[in-house]
C-alpha positions in Angstrom: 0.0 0.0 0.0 1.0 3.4 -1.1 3.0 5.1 2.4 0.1 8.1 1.6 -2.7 6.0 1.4 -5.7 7.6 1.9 -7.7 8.3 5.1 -11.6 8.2 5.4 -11.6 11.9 6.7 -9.0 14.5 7.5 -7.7 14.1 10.9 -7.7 17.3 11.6 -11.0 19.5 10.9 -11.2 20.5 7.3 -11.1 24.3 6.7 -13.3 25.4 4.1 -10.3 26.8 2.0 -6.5 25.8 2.8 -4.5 27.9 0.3 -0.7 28.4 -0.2 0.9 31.9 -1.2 4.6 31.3 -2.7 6.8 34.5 -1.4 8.8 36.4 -3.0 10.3 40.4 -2.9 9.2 40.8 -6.8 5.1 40.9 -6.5 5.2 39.6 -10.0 6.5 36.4 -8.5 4.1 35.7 -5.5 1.8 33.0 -6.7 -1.0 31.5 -4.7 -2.5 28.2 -5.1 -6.0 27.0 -3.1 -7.8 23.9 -2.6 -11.5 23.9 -1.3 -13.8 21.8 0.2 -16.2 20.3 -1.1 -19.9 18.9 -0.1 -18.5 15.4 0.4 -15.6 16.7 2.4 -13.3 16.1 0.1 -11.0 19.1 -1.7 -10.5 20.5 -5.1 -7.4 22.0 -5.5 -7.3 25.0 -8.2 -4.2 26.1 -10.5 -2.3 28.7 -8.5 -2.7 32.3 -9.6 -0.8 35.6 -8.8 -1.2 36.8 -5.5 -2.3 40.9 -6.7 -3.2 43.1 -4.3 -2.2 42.9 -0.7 -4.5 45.4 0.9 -7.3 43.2 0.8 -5.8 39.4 -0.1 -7.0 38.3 3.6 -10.9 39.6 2.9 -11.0 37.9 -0.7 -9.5 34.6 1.2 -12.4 35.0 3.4 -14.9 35.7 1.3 -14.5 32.7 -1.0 -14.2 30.2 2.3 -17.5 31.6 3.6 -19.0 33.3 6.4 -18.5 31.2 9.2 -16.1 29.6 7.8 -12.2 28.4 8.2 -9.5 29.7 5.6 -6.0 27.8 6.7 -3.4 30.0 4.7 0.5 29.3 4.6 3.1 31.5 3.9 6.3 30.5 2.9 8.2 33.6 4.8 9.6 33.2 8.3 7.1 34.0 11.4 8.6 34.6 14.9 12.1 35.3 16.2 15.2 33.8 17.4 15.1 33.6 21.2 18.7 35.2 21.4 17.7 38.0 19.5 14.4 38.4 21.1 16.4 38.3 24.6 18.6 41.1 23.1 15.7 43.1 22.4 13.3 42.4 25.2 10.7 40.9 23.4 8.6 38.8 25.1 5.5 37.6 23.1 6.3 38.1 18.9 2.5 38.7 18.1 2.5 40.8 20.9 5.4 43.2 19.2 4.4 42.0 15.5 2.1 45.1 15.1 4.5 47.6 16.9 7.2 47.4 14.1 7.9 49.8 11.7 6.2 52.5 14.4 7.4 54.8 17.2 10.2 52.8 18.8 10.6 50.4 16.4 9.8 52.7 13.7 13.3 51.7 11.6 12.6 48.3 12.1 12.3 47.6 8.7 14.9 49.6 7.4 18.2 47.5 6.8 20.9 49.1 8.3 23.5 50.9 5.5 26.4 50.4 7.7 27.4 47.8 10.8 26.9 51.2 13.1 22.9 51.4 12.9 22.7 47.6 13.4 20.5 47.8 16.4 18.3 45.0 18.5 15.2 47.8 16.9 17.0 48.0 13.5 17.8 44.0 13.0 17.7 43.8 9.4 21.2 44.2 7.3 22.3 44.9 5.0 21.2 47.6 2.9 23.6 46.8 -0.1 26.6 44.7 -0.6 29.7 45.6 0.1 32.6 45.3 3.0 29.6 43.2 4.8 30.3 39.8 7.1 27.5 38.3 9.6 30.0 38.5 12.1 28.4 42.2 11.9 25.6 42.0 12.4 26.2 39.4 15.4 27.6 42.1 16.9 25.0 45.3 16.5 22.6 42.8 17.2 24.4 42.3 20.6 24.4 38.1 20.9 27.3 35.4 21.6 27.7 33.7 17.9 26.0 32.8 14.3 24.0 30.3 16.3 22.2 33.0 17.8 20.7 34.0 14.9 19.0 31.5 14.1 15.3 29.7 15.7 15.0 26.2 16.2 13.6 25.3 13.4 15.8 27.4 11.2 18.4 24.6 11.6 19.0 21.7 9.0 16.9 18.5 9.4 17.4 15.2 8.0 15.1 16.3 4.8 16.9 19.6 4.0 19.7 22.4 4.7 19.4 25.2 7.1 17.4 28.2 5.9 19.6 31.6 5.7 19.4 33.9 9.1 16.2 35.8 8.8 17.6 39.2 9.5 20.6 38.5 6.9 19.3 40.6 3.8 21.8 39.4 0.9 21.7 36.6 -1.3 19.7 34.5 -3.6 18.4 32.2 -0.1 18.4 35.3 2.1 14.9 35.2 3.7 15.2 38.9 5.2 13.5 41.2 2.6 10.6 38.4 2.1 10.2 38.7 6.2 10.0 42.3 5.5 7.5 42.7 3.0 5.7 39.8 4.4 5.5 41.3 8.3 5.1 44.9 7.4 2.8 44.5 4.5 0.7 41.5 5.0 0.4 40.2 8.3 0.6 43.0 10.3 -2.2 45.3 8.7 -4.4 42.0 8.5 -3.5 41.9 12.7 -4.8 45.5 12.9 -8.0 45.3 10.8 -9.3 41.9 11.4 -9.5 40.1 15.1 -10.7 36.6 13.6 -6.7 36.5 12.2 -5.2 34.0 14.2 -1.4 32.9 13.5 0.0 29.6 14.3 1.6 28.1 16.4 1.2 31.5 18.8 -2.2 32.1 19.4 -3.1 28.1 20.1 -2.9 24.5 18.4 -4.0 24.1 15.2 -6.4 21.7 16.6 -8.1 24.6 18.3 -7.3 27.3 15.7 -9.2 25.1 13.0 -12.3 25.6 14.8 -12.5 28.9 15.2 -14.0 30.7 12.2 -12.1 33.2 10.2 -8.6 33.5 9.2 -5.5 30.8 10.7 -2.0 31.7 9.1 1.1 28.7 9.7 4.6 29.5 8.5 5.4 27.0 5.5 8.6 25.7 3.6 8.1 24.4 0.1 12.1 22.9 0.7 10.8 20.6 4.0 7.5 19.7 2.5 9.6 17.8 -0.9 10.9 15.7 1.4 7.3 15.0 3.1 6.0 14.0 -0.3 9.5 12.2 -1.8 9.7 14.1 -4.7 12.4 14.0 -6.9 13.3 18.0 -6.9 14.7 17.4 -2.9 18.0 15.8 -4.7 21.1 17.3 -4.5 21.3 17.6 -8.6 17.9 18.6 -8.9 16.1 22.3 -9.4 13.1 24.0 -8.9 14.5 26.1 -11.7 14.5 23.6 -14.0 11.1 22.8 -15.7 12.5 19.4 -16.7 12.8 18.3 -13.1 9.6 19.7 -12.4 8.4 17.3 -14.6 9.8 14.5 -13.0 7.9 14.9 -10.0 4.8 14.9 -11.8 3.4 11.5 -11.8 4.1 11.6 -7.9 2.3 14.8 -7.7 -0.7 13.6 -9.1 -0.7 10.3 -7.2 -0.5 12.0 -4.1 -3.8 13.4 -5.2 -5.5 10.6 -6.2 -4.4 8.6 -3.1 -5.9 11.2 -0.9 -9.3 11.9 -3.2 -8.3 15.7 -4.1 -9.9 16.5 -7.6 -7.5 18.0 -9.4 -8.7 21.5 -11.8 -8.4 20.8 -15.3 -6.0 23.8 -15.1 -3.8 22.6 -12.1 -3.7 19.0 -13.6 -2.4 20.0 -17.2 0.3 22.7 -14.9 1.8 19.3 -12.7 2.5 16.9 -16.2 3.7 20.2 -17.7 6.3 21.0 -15.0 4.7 24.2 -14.6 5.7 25.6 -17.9 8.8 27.1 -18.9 8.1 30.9 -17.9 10.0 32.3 -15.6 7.1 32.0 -13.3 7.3 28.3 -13.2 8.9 27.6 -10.2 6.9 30.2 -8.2 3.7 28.1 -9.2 5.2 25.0 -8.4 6.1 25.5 -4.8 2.8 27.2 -4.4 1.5 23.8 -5.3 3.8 22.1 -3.6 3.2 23.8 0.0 -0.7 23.4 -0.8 -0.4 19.8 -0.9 2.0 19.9 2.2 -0.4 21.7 4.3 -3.5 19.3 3.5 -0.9 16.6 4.1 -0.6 17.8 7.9 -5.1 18.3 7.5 -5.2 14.6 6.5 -2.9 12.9 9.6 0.0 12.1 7.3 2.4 15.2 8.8 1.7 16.4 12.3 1.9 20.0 12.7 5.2 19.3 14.5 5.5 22.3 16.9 7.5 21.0 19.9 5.8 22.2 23.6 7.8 24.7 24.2 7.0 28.6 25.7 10.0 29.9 23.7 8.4 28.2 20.4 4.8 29.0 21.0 5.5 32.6 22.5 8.4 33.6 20.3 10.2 32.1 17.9 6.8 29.8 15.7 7.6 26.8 13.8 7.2 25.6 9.9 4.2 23.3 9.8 4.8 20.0 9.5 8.3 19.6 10.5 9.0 17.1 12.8 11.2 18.6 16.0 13.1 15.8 16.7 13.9 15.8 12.9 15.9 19.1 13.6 20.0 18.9 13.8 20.6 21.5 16.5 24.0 22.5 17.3 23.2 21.0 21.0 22.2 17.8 19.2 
């Protein structure tokens, strides 16, 4: 029997919508693909699209889940802190200081420093431009013991993949800072501001709980850790999302996965998986949209757990990317 085979029901309840957003700095990049559910319980997924508009991407989610309904949204753009660095800059709770950036004290938060002099525990994010920059740097302004400081927990490599880039490190083709940026500042939290139903994982409760609650439930995702969840070919060292070839590759296990778990596939979204995605430079953007989709209903339907381990300094600071097993995690402790 297929390791995925399929379960009667989700094991966890089944949001109206659950819908993937692939990040990126470039808005002509950000793609978003959705799956909904259906009378039977059951869930069509839908060929991604571009994300658009930001101002009101969290009230069009809503809408199309329903009123009293559940839309489970993943991000693929880091959510929470690392525990050094919040220490350093006496943060308590993230969502409690998540709204707070960017204003009054905090109000060059999300401005990169130019220069190792206006690194700062309120200005984190560096650098600007290249140039005469080393981590080692930004260690320093942000006042903690070594590079393993800047990391979270689950930041660090697991048995699946390599460890993501330091989220306040802003250079690079892997850096993760800018998309943190325009994620936190332009997204998540306005939507925090304007909309009370928004709840973000792991911090405001299990996603046992958070699944029942009508509205809006954002998790932190990883299109990288969820190829490994699903054995696709693209995890291999001489593999690439870049490469719509390889894509292709991973199509017939693509659309096994949904068969085995009774998700209807769009005509769309079907013809985009045995096409790798196409050979635009959008491809790969659409892909792991996909990709993180399928990883998330994965965790709905009892394959994945969420993963979070039962910790204050995860649940109150630094969050976790669902589905990743903790003990899966190569700490430098470990």
């Amino acid at each position: 029997m297929n390791a995925l085979a399929v379960k009667p029901r989700p094991v966890l309840q089944a949001p109206a919508l659950v819908a993937h957003a692939d990040w990126s700095i470039d808005p002509r990049k950000r793609a978003i693909a959705r799956a909904m559910r259906t009378a039977d319980g059951s869930y069509i997924a839908l060929a991604p699209e571009p994300v658009s508009d930001l101002g009101d991407l969290f009230a069009r989610l809503k809408a199309a889940a329903g009123i009293g309904e559940t839309a489970f949204i993943g991000f693929d753009f880091p959510l929470g802190v690392p525990m050094a660095y919040a220490k350093s800059a006496r943060i308590d709770r993230f969502m409690t200081v998540l709204p707070k950036f960017g204003r009054g004290a905090w109000k060059h938060f999300y401005d990169p420093a130019n220069t190792e002099d206006e690194i700062s525990p309120r200005r984190p994010f560096y650098p600007n431009r290249p140039g005469g920059t080393r981590r080692q740097q930004l260690i320093d302004g942000l006042k903690l013991s070594d590079a393993d400081d800047l990391y979270r927990q689950c930041d660090h490599p697991t048995v699946l993949r390599a460890s993501a880039n330091p989220m306040f490190w802003t250079l690079g083709a892997q850096q993760v800072g800018k998309a943190a940026i325009s994620g936190w500042r332009d997204l998540i939290a306005p939507g925090l501001r304007q909309d009370p139903a928004l709840h973000v994982w792991p911090f405001d409760g299990r996603l046992t709980k958070l699944l029942t609650r009508p509205g809006i439930t954002i998790a932190e995702t990883y299109p990288g850790e969820v190829y490994g969840h699903l054995q696709l070919q693209i995890a291999a060292s001489n593999k690439s999302k870049l490469n719509p070839d390889h894509r292709r590759e991973d199509a017939a296990r693509l659309l096994g996965w949904a068969q085995d778990n009774n998700v209807q596939l769009s005509a769309a979204l079907a013809s985009d998986i045995r096409d790798g995605f196409g050979d635009g430079p959008d491809g790969e953007d659409r892909f792991d949209a996909t990709v993180g989709m399928f990883g998330m209903l994965n965790v709905i339907f009892g394959h994945r757990t969420s993963g979070e381990p039962a910790t204050p300094v995860v649940r109150q600071i630094e969050g976790w990317i669902l589905g990743l097993d903790a003990k899966s995690v190569r700490t430098p402790t470990n």
